[in-house]
Structure formats: structure tokens, C-alpha cells
C-alpha positions in Angstrom: -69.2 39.0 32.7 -66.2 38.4 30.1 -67.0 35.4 27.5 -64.0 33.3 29.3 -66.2 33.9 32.7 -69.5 32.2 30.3 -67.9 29.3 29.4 -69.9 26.4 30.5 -68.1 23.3 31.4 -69.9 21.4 28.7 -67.9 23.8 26.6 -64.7 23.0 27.8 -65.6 19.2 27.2 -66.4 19.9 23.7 -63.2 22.1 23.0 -61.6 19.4 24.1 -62.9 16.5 22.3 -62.3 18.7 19.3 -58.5 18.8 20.0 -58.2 14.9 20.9 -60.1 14.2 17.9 -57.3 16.5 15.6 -55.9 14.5 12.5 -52.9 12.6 13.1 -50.3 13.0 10.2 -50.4 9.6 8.7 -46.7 7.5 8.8 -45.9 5.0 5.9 -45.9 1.6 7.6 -42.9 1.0 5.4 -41.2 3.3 7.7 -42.1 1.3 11.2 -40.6 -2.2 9.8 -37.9 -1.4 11.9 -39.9 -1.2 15.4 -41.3 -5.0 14.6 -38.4 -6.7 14.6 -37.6 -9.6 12.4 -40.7 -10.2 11.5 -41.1 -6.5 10.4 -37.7 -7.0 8.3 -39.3 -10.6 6.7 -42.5 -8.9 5.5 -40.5 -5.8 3.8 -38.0 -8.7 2.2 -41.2 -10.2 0.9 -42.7 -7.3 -0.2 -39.5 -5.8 -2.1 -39.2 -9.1 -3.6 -42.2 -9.4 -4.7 -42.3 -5.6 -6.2 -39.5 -6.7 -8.0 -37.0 -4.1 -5.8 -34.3 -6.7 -5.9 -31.6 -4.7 -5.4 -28.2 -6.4 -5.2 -29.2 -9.6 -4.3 -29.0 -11.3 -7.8 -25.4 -10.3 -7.5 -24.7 -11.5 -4.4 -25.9 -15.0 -5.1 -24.4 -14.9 -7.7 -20.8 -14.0 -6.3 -21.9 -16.7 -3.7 -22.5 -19.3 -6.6 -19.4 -18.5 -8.5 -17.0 -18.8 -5.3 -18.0 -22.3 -4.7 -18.4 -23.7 -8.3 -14.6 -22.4 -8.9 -13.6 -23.6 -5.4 -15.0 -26.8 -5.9 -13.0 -27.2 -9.5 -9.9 -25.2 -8.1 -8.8 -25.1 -4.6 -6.3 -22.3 -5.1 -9.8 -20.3 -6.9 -9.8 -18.2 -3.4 -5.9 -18.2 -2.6 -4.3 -14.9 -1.8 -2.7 -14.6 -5.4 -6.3 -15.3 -7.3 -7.8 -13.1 -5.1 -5.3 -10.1 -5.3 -5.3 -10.9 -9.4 -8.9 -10.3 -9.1 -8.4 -7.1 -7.2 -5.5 -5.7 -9.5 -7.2 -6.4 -12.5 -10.8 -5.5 -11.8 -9.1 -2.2 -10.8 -8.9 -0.6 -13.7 -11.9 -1.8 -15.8 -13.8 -0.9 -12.8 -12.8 2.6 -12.6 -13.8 3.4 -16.3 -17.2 1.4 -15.0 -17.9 4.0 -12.5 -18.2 6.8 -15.5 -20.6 5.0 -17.3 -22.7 4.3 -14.1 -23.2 8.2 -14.6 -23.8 8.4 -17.8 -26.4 5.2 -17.9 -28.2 6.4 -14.8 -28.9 9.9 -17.0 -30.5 7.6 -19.4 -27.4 7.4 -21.9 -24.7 5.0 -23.2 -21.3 6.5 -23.5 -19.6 3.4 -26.2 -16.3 5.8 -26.5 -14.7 4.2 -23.6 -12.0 1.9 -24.8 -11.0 4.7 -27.0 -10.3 7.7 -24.7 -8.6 5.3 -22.4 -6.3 4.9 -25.2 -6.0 8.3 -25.9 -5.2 9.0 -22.6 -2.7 6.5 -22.3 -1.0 7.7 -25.6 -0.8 11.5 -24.0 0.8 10.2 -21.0 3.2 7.9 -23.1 4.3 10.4 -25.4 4.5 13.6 -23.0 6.5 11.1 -20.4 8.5 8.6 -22.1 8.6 10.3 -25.5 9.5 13.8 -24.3 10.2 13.9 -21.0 8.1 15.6 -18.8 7.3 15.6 -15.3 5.8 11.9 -15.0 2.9 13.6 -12.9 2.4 16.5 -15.2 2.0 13.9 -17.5 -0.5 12.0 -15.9 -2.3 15.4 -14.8 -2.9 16.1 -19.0 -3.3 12.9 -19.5 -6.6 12.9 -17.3 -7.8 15.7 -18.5 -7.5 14.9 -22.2 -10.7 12.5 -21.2 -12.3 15.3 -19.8 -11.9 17.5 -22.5 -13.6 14.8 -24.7 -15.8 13.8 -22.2 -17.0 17.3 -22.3 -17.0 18.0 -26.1 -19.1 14.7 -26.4 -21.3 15.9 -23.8 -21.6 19.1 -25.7 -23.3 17.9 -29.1 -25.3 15.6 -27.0 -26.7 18.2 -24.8 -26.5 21.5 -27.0 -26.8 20.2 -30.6 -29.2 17.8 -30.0 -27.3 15.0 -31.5 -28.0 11.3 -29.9 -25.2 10.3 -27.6 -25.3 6.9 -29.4 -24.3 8.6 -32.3 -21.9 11.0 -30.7 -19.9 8.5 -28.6 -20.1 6.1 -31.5 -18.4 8.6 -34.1 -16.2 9.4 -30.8 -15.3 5.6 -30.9 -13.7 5.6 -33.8 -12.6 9.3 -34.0 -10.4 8.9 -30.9 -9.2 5.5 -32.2 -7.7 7.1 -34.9 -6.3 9.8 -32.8 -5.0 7.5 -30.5 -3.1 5.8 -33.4 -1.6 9.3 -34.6 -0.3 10.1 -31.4 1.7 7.0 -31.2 3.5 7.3 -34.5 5.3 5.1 -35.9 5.6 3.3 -32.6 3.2 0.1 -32.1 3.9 0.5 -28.2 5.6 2.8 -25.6 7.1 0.7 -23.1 5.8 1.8 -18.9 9.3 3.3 -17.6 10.8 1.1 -14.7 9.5 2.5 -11.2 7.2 5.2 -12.8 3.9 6.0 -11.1 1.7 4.5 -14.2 4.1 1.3 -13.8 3.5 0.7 -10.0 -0.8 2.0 -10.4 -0.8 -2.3 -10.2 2.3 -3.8 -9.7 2.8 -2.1 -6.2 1.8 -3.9 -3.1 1.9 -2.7 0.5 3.6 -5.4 1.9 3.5 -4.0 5.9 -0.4 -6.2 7.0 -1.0 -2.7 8.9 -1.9 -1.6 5.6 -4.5 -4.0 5.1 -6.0 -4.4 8.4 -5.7 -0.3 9.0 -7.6 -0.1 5.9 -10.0 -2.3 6.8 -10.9 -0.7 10.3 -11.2 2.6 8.3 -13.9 0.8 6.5 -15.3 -0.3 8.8 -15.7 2.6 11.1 -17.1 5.1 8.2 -19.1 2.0 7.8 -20.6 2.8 11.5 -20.4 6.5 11.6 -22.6 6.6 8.3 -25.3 4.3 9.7 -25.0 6.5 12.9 -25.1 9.8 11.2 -28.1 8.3 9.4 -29.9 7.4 12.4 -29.6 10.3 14.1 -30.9 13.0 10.9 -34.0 10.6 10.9 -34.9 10.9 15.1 -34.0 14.4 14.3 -37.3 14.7 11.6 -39.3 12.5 14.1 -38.7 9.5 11.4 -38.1 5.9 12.7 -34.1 5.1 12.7 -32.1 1.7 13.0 -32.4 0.8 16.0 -28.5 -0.2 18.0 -28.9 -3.8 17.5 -29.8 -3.2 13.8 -26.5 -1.4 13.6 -23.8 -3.7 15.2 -25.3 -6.3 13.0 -24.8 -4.4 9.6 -21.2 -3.3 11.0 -20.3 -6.7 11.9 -21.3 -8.2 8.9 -19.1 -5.7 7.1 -16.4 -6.2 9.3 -16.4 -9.6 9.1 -16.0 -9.6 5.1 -13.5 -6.9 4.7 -11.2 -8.0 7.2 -11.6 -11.5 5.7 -10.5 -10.0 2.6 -7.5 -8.3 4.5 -6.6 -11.8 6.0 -6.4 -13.6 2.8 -4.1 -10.4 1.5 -2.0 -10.7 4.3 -1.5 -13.9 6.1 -1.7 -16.8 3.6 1.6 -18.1 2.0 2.3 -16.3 -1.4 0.0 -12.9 -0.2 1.8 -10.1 -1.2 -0.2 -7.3 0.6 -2.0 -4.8 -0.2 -2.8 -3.9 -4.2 -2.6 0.0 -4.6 -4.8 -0.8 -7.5 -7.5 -1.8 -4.9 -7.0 1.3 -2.7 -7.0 3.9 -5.9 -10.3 2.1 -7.3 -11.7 2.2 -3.8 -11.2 5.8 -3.6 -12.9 6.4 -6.2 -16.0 4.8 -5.4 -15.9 6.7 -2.4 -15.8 9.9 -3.8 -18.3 9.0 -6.5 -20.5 7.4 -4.6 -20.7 10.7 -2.1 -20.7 12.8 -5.7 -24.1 10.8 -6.4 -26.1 10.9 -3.0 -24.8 13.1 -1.1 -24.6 16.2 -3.1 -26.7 18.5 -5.0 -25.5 17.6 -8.3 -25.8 13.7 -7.6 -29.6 14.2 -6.7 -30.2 16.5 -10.4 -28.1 13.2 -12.1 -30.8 11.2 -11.0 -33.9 14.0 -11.8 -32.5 13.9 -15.0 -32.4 10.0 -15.7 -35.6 9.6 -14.1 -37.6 12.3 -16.6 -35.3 14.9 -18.3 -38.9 16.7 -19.1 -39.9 17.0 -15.1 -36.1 18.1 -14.4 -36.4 20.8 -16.8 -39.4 22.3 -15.3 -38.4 22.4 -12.3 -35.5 24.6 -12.9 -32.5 22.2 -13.4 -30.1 22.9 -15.8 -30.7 19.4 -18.0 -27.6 20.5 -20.7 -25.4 21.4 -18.1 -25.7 18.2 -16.1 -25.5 15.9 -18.9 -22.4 17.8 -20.3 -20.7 17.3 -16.7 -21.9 13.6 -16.5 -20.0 13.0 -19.8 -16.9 14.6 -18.5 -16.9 12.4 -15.6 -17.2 9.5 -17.9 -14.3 10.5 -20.1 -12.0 11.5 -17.3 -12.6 7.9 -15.6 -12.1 6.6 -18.6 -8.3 8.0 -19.5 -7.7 7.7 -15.4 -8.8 3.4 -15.9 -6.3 3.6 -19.3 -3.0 4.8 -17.1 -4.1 1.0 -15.0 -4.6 -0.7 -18.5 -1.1 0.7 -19.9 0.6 -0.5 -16.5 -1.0 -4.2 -16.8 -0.5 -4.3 -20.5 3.8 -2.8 -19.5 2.8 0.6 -21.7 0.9 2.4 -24.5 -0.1 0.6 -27.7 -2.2 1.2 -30.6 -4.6 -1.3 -30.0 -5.0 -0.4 -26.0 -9.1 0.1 -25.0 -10.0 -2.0 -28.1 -11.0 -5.7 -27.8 -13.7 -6.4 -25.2 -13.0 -3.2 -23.1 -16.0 -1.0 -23.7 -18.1 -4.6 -23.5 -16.5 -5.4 -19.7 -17.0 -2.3 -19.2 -20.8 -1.5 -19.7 -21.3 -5.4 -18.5 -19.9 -4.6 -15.2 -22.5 -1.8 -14.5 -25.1 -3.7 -15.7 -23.9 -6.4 -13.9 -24.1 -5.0 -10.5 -27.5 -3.6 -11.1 -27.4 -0.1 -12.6 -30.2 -0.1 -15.0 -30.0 0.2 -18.6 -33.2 2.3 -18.9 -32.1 5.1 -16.4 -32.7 7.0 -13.1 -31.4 3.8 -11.3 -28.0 2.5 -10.1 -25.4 2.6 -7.7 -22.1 3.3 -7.9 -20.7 0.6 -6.2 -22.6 -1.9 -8.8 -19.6 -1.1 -10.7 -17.6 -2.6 -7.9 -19.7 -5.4 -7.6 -20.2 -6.4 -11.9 -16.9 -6.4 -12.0 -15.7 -8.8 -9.4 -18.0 -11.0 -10.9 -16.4 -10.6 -14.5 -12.8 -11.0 -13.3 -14.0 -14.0 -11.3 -15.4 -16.1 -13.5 -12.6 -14.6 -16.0 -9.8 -15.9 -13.4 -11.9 -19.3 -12.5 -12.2 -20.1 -16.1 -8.2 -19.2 -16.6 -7.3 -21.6 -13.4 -9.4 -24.5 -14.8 -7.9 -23.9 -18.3 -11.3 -22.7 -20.3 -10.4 -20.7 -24.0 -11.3 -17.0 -24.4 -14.2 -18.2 -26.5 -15.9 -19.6 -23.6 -15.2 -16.7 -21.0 -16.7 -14.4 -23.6 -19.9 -16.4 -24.1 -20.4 -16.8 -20.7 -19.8 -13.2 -20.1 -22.4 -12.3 -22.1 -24.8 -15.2 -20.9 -24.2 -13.3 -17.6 -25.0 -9.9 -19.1 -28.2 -11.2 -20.5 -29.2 -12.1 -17.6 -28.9 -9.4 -15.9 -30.9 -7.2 -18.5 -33.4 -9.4 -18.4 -33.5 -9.3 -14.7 -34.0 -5.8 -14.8 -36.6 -6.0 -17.3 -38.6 -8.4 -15.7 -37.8 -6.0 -12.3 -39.1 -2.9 -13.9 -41.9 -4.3 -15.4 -43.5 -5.7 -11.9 -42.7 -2.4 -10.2 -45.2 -1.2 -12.6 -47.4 -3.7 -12.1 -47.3 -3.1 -8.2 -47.4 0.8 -8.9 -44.4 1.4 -7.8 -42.4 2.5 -11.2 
């Protein structure tokens, strides 16, 4: 008799008691808070809260908080022309903020800002209005003049081994000199009437299908990411948003950004549209897909979290960090070409002042952290709407320089010291 044929049916029980008894693969109940509802979403509030995961919420508040003070003291704080001021001049600043996002999530501080976006605004002035080239050829050089540096910075960071405090430091002043050579004799290059650099914020989109068509873009790439998202985790048997979670999150966002395209558009003295806003926009796009959505965004992050780890396991350490300084230097000229068309052209003294400082503040701001392998790009967005807002409130309600500047840097305390405090309870709770 074959062995199948001796098989007793106490057998067969135990066979398969054996198999109903297998290990099932365990599932992080952080992963489930979806399937309980609100409740499940309170408890995961609470918990990131109390792990000190705040996230952007500090920001928001404080966005919230700074809305309503300034409305309170001003009633024209949130009027279509404050608000597009806000826009147009948090455009450019914000840009150059992006690049150092980068460069302090690798762990780093990049403090030749101000002066490459001076250098690249001296290129462009002197190839354009000096000698007459092709205004976009002109702008093309120009950009890549901060890459170039950007690069070379990168390059004795990564290769020589020198600190990139010390690098971008003798960078600051090396390129302010430069910048000063390159203009000559002349204190400032006036921005040609109607030239590209001239319109980067004086140029509105006056049609409201601009705004409003912009807006439903948003707010359908909004959708089709959660979507996407939802669908790649059923796909690995991981727990997704569930519908109604998603037409909450896209109706919030649809509700602020077509506010925001309402009080461009319909209110009396709205102009339309800022192309300022749609460049810097862009750009957060593309950097944000650049930084998780794509192979070189996830080794950024490696190498901010533990260069050490990164290296062993097989990323190329120098030749990220020399990329993640060229990104930071081509921002950088690309957010001078905005500061020359505010400022009506090139001078001696453009990226100097408080520049670099607005700058760094605004991704600190936002919540990129000073101490690496955290951030997101759009904090940049975010730390600097907060700047120019309680820049612009404190202009409408008459307040000095002096003041903006201290409370600027009250603000910039702050938020170090919330991140601090947040990094230091993560370890705490073991999650670090």
C-alpha cells in the first residue's frame, strides 16, 4: 500500500493544525490607523505629538497666528495686493531656499548664497545689457555660472576634505569680490524695459483662467498622487487611504488654493496671477519629485542621515554631495535674476544684507532640520511665507527694519529650538 494510502485521519488532522497554526507575518499597527477611523487618526496625532514628529504643524499655527494678528491691526493685511506682494517677493528668496534645503538635509550649510546670486546677476547684466547678447543665452550662462561654483564648492568639500563651512565661507567673500569686478566701474546695471529678467516679477496674468486653471491643476495632481499612492500600497498588500480619507485631503487643498486664486483674481486692485509664483512653484515641483521620487533624492537623504552607512552600502558619498552643492549654486544665481528684477537691475551690493540670513531662516523655518537627513522641500515654501508675512504686516503697520529683523530672528530661534527639543524626544521614544 503507498504511504498516501497509510495516512490515518488523525494524520490529516495534525497536518492540518500544523498549517492553521503557520506564523502570520506581523503588520505595524501604525499601518492600520487608517482602518479605525477617527479615532485611529486621534491616537497616531497623539502619538506623533508626543514623539515629538511635529512635522509642519508649528508652521501652520503659526501662519494661522500671524494672519489674524496682522488682520486684526490691518484690514488690507490679506488684500489681493499684500497677498500678491507676498507671493512676488517670497519668490525669489524662496527659490535660492530650496538649494539650501539640499544641502542642509546632507548635513551641511552652504553660507555662499547671497554672493553667487550676485554673481549670477552680474553675468547676466554684463553679457545682456553690457554686450548684447541673446537675453536668454544670457540668462542660460548666467545659471550655470552658479552651477559651476556650486560644483567647485562641492569639490573641495567632497574631494579635498575641506569643511563646507569653510569652503562656502571663503566662497562668500571670494565671489563677492568677483561679483564687484564684473560690474566695473558701474555701481548698477539697470533691468532693460520688457526683458525676461525684468518681467520674472513684475508680470501678471491678468486673464482669472490663469489662476483658477492653475489652481484645478493643483488640485488634480493633488488627487492623482494620493491615488497613485493608494493603489502601489493595495498593490504590496499594505493598508491605503481609504476614498473618504481622500476627498477630504483634496478638498481641503482645494479649498485653500482656489481661495488663494479668488483673492488674485476677483477683489478690487488684484492684478492676476504673479509669474513669480508660477516659476517658484515649479520649482518646488521639480525639486520636490528630485527628492522622493528619484534614486538620487533617496541617496541625499542616506547621506544626511549617516554619510558612514551610505558609504558602505555602495553610494557614491563625494559624488552626491558635489551634485547637492551644484543644485544649491544654480538656485541660487536662478533666485538672483528675481532679486535683480525687484531691485530694477544688477548692483554691487545685490545678495548682501540679510539675504543668506532669509534665506537659511526660511528652511529652518518650515522645518528642514539643521542637523540633517530631515526636510522637505516645500518647508522652503512654507518659512518663507511666513518671513515675507510678518515682513509685509510689520511694513503695513509702519514697524522699522530693526524690529522685523529681531523678530525674524526671534522666529528663527524658535524654530531651532523646536527642532531640538523634537529630535531630542524622538530619542527618548526610540524613534531617532
Amino acid at each position: 500500500m503507498s504511504d498516501l494510502a497509510k495516512t490515518t485521519p488523525q494524520d490529516a488532522q495534525g497536518e492540518t493544525a500544523q498549517q492553521s497554526a503557520a506564523p502570520v507575518p506581523a503588520v505595524d499597527p501604525r499601518l492600520l490607523v487608517r482602518e479605525e477611523g477617527i479615532k485611529g487618526y486621534w491616537t497616531e496625532f497623539t502619538r506623533k505629538i508626543r514623539g515629538g514628529e511635529l512635522g509642519s504643524l508649528p508652521v501652520i499655527l503659526g501662519l494661522i497666528v500671524i494672519a489674524v494678528v496682522f488682520q486684526l491691526q490691518n484690514s488690507n493685511f490679506l488684500s489681493a495686493s499684500s497677498v500678491a506682494n507676498v507671493a512676488v517677493y517670497a519668490s525669489g528668496l524662496g527659490i535660492m531656499a530650496v538649494g539650501i534645503v539640499f544641502v542642509l538635509v546632507l548635513g551641511e550649510i552652504d553660507l555662499s548664497m547671497g554672493s553667487v546670486a550676485g554673481v549670477g546677476a552680474a553675468v547676466w547684466a554684463g553679457l545682456q545689457v553690457s554686450n548684447g547678447m541673446n537675453e536668454w543665452a544670457a540668462i542660460v550662462l548666467a545659471v550655470l555660472t552658479g552651477t559651476v561654483i556650486g560644483a567647485l564648492h562641492g569639490f573641495f568639500f567632497a574631494k579635498i576634505g575641506v569643511p563646507a563651512f569653510v569652503v562656502t565661507l571663503a566662497g562668500f567673500l571670494g565671489w563677492m569680490g568677483f561679483q564687484e569686478w564684473l560690474m566695473g566701474g558701474e555701481g548698477s546695471i539697470n533691468t532693460p524695459s520688457g526683458s525676461v529678467v525684468e518681467n520674472l516679477t513684475n508680470y501678471f496674468f491678468a486673464d482669472k483662467i490663469a489662476a483658477y486653471g492653475l489652481a484645478l491643476v493643483a488640485i488634480a495632481v493633488y488627487l492623482f498622487s494620493l491615488l497613485r499612492d493608494s493603489s502601489r500600497r493595495k498593490a504590496a498588500l499594505l493598508p491605503a487611504r481609504p476614498v473618504s480619507e481622500i476627498a477630504l485631503r483634496t478638498a481641503v487643498v482645494a479649498v485653500l488654493v482656489l481661495a488663494v486664486a479668488y483673492v488674485m483674481n476677483e477683489p478690487a486692485g488684484a492684478r492676476g496671477l504673479p509669474l513669480a509664483l508660477v516659476l517658484f512653484l515649479a520649482v518646488l515641483v521639480i525639486a520636490d519629485f528630485v527628492a522622493r521620487r528619484t534614486l538620487f533624492g533617496r541617496k541625499v537623504f542616506a547621506v544626511g542621515g549617516n554619510a558612514e552607512a551610505a558609504r558602505r552600502a555602495g553610494i557614491n558619498v563625494d559624488g552626491v554631495r558635489i551634485a547637492v552643492f551644484a543644485i544649491s549654486g544654480t538656485l541660487a544665481a536662478f533666485g538672483g535674476l528675481f532679486i535683480a528684477s525687484l531691485s530694477g537691475g544688477a548692483t554691487k551690493s545685490l545678495g548682501g544684507g540679510n539675504t543668506l540670513m532669509l534665506v537659511i531662516a526660511a528652511a529652518v523655518i518650515g522645518g528642514t532640520s539643521l542637523f540633517g537627513g530631515r526636510g522637505k522641500v516645500w518647508s522652503a515654501l512654507l518659512g518663507m511665507i511666513v518671513i515675507q508675512s510678518i515682513q509685509q504686516g510689520l511694513n503695513m503697520i509702519g514697524m522699522s527694519n530693526a524690529i522685523q529683523n529681531m523678530i525674524t530672528g526671534a522666529v528663527l530661534l524658535a524654530a531651532v529650538v523646536i527642532d531640538s527639543v523634537s529630535r531630542r524626544t524622538q530619542k527618548t521614544a526610540g524613534r531617532a
